[in-house]
C-alpha positions as CSV (number, residue, x, y, z in Angstrom):
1,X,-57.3,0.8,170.7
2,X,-54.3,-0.1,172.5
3,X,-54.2,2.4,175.3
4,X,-51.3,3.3,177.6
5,X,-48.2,3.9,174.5
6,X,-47.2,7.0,173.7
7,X,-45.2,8.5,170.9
8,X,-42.0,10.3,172.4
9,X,-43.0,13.7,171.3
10,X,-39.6,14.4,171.7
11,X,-38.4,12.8,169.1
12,X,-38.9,14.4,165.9
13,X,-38.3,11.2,163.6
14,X,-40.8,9.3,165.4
15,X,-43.5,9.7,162.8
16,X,-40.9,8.9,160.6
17,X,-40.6,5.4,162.3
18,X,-44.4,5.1,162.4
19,X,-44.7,5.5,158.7
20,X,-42.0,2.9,158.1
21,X,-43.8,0.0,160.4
22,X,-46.7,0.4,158.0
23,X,-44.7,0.4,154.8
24,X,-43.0,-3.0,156.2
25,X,-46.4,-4.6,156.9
26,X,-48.1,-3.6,153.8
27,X,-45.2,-5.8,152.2
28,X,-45.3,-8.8,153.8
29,X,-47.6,-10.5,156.8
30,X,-45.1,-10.6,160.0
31,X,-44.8,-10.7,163.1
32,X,-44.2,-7.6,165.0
33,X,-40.4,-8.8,165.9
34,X,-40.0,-9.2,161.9
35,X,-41.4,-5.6,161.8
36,X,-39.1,-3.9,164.1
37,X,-36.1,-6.0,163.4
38,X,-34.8,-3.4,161.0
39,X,-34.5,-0.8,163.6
40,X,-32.6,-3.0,166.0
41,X,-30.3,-4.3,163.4
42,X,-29.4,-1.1,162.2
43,X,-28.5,-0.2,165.9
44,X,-26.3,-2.6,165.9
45,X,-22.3,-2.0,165.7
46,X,-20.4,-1.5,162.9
47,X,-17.6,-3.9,163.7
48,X,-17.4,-8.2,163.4
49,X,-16.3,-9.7,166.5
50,X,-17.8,-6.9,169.1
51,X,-20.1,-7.8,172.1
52,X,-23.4,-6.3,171.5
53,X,-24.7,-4.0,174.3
54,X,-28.3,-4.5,174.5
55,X,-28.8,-1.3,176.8
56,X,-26.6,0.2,174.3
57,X,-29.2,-0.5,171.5
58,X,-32.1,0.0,173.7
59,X,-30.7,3.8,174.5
60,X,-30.0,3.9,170.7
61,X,-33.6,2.9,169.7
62,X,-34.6,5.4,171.9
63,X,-32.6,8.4,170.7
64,X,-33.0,7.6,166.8
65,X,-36.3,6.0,165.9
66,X,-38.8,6.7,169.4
67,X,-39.0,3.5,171.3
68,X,-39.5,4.7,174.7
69,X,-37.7,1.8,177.0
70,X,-38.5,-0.9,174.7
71,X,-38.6,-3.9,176.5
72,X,-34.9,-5.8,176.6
73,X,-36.6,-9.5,176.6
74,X,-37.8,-8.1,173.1
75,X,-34.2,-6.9,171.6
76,X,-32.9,-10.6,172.8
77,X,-35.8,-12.3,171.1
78,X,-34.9,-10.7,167.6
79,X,-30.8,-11.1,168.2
80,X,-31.6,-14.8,168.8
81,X,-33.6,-15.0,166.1
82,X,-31.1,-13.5,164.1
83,X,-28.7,-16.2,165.5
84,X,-29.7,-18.8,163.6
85,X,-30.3,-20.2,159.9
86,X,-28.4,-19.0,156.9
87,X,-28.5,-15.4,157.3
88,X,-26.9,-15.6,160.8
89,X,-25.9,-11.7,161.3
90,X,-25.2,-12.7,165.4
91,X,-23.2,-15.1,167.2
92,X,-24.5,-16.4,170.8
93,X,-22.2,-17.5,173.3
94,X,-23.5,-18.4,176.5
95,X,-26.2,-15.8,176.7
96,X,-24.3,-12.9,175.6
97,X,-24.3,-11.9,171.7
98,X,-21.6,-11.0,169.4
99,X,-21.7,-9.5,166.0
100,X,-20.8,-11.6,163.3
101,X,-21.6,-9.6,160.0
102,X,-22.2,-5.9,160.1
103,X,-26.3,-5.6,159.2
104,X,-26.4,-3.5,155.6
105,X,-28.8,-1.1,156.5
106,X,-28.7,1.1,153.0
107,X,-32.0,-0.4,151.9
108,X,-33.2,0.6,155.6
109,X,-31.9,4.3,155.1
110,X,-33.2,4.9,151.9
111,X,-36.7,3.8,153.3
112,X,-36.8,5.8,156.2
113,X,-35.4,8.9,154.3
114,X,-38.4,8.3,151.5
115,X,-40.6,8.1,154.4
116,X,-39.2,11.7,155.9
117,X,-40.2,13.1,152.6
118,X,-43.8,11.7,153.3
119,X,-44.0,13.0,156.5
120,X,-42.8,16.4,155.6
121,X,-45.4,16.4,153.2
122,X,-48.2,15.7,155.6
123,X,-46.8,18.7,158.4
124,X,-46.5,21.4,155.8
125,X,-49.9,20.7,154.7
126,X,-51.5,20.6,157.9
127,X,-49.5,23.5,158.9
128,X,-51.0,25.5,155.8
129,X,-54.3,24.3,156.4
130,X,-54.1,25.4,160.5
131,X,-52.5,28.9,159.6
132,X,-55.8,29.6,157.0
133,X,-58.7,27.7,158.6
134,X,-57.8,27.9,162.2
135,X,-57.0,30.8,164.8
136,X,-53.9,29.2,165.5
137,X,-52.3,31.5,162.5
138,X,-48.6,31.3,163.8
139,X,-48.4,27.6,164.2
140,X,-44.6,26.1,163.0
141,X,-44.7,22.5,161.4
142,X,-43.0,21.2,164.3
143,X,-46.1,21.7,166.8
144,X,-48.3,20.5,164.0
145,X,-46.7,17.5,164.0
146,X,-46.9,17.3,167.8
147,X,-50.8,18.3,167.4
148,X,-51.0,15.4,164.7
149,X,-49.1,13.0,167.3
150,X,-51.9,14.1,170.1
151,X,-54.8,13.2,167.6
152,X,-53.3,10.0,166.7
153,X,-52.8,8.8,170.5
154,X,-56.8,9.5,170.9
155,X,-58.2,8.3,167.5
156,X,-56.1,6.1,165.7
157,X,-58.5,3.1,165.5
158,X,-61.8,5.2,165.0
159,X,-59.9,6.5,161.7
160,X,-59.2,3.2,160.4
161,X,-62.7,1.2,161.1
162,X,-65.0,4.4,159.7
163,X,-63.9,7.5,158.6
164,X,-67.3,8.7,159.0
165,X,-66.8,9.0,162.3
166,X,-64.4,11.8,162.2
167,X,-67.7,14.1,161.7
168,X,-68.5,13.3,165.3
169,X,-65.2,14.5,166.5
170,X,-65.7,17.7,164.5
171,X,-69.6,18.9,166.4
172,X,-68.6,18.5,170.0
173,X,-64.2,18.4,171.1
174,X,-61.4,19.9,172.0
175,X,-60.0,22.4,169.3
176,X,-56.7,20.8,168.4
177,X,-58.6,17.5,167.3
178,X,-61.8,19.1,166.2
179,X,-59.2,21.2,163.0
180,X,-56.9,18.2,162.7
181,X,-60.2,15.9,162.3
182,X,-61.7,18.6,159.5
183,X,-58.0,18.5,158.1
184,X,-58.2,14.5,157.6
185,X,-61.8,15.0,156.2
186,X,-61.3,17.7,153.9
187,X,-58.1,15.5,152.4
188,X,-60.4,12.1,151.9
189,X,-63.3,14.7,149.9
190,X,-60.2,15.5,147.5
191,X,-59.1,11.4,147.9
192,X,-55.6,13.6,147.8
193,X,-52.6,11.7,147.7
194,X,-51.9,13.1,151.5
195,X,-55.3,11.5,152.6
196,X,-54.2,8.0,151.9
197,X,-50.5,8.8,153.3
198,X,-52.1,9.6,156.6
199,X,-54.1,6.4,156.2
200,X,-50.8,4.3,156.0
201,X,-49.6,6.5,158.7
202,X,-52.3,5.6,161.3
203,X,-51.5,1.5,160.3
204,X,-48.3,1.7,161.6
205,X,-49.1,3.9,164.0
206,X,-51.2,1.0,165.0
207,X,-48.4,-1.3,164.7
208,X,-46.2,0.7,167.1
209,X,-48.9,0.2,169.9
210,X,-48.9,-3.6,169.1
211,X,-45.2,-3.6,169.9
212,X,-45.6,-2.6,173.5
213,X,-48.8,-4.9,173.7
214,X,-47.5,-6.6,176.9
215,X,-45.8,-3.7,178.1
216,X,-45.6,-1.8,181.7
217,X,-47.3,0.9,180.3
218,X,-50.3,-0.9,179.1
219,X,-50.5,-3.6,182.0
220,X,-51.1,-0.9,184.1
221,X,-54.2,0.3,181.7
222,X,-56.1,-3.7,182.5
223,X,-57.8,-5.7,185.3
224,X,-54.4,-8.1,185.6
225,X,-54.9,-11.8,186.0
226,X,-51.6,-11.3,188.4
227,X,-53.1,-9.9,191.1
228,X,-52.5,-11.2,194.6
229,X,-50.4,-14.3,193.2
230,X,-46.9,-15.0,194.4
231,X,-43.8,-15.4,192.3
232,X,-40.7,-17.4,194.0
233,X,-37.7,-16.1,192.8
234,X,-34.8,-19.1,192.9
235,X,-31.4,-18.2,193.4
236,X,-30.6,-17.7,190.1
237,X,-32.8,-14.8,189.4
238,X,-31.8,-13.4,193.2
239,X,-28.5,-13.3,191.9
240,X,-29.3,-11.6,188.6
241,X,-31.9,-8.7,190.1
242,X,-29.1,-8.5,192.9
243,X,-27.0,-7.1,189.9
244,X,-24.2,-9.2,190.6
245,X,-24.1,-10.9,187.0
246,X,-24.3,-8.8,183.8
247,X,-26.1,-5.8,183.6
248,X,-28.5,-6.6,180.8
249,X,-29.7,-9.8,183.5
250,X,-30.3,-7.2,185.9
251,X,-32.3,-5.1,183.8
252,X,-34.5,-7.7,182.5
253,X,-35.0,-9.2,185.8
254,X,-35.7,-5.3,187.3
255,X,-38.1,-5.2,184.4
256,X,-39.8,-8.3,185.2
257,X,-40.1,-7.0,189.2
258,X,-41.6,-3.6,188.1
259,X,-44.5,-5.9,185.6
260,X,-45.1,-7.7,188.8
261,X,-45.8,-5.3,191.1
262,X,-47.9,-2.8,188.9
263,X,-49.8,-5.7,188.5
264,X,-50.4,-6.7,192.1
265,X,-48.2,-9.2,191.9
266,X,-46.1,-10.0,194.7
267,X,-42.0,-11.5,194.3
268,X,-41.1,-13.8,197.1
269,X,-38.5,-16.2,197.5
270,X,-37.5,-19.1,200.1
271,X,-35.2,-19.1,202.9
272,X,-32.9,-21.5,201.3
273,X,-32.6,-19.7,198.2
274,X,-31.5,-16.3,200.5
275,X,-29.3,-18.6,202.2
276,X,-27.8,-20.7,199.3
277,X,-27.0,-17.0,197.3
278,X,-25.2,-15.5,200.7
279,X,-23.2,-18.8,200.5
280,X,-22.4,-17.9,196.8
281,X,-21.3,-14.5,197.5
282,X,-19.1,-15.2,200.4
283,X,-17.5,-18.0,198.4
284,X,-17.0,-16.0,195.4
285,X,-15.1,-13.4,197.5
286,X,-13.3,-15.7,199.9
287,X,-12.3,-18.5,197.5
288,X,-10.4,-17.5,194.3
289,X,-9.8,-21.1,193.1
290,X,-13.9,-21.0,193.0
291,X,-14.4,-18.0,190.6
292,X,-14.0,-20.2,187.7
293,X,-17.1,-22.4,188.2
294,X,-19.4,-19.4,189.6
295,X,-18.8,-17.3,186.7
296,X,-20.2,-13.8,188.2
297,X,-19.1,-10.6,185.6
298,X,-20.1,-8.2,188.5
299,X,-16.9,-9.2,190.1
């Protein structure tokens, strides 16, 4: 089990976007940037011609689907892909990315609303099943779905590999997994229809983990091989986690810092490079003629 990656509990849609990663695998091997591509695409905007925002899509994938800070190197990696070969949907002019047909996203929509159905489906019945067989008799659907999340985060992979092993949740645990473990039982003695919607559930619950494999969260969670090794920043990348070039620079860079660090990891640079970056600066501000050539969108 990937540890570390947590469902925004937050979000109320998030199973929603869990259930759709599974349906989207079961179709078709791919990657996990083909996988989530849908969900970026259809944050995209609605007009030709406009500059895509990446932290604009990042705070959009957030707020709609549940991807907690998804990394921004990942949203480039699918916008470049999607900047290429005949179905080009992006145009990319010197690192930035502009929209160059609007991504039809019905087939996405009707998907994800199928899968809310699903998902409804699964909390009412778990909510019927808590209010009769547990003491938790005025439970709503929304905190069984947030109960359901918990047991997810701390048995996904032990479903999946042998369901037989749910019995050994059930003798000796906490009380929230111990009923939703009997719930998933009881459903797989009936081989009920919700049984194997909760089976495809856990895949792409699975699949949702994999997409933060090489995370923060989960770097933290491993004995990192970046411990104690230094990483030389050249003036370049000074100027970008300076801030001083475009925003989405800066925050991949910060992001790259922060993976560093939690990792033991240490970010040096050389003297020349400090130097040759306070040159750049002082020319940029003093020198108008020189703006041209030094390019920096900070300024």
């Amino acid at each position: 089990m990937l540890y570390g990656v947590y469902i925004n509990m937050a979000n109320k849609d998030a199973l929603i976007t869990i259930a759709m990663l599974s349906a989207f695998l079961s179709k078709a091997k791919k990657d996990y940037l083909d996988l989530i591509a849908p969900f970026i695409l259809s944050s995209l905007p609605k007009s030709k011609n406009v500059k895509i925002d990446i932290l604009e899509v990042q705070k959009d994938l957030q707020a709609k689907y549940g991807f907690d800070d998804l990394p921004t190197h990942v949203i480039r990696n699918i916008l470049r892909r999607y900047s290429k070969g005949i179905k080009k949907l992006v145009q990319r002019q010197n690192d930035e990315y502009y929209l160059k047909e609007v991504f039809d996203s019905s087939t996405f929509e009707e998907n994800r609303l199928k899968m809310k159905g699903i998902i409804n489906k699964i909390n009412l019945s778990l909510t019927e099943y808590l209010r009769t067989e547990s003491n938790i008799k005025n439970i709503t659907t929304e905190n069984a779905q947030k109960r359901l999340i918990a047991f997810l985060n701390c048995y996904d992979y032990l479903i999946i590999k042998n369901m037989d092993d749910l019995k050994s949740i059930t003798i000796k645990t906490d009380q929230n997994n111990y009923y939703i473990a009997r719930f998933i039982l009881k459903e797989k003695e009936k081989d009920s229809q919700i049984f194997w919607e909760i089976n495809e559930l856990i895949k792409g619950f699975l699949v949702y983990k994999a997409v933060y494999f090489f995370s923060m969260d989960y770097k933290k969670t491993i004995d990192s091989r970046l411990k104690g090794t230094a990483f030389y920043f050249d003036t370049r990348l000074l100027i970008y986690a300076l801030g001083y070039n475009r925003k989405e620079d800066k925050q991949a860079i910060r992001e790259l810092i922060q993976l560093i660090r939690e990792n033991g990891g240490h970010v040096r640079t050389f003297i020349h490079n400090k130097d040759e970056v306070a040159g750049i600066l002082t020319k940029y501000a003093r020198d108008r003629d020189s703006r041209n050539c030094l390019s920096l969108e900070y300024f």
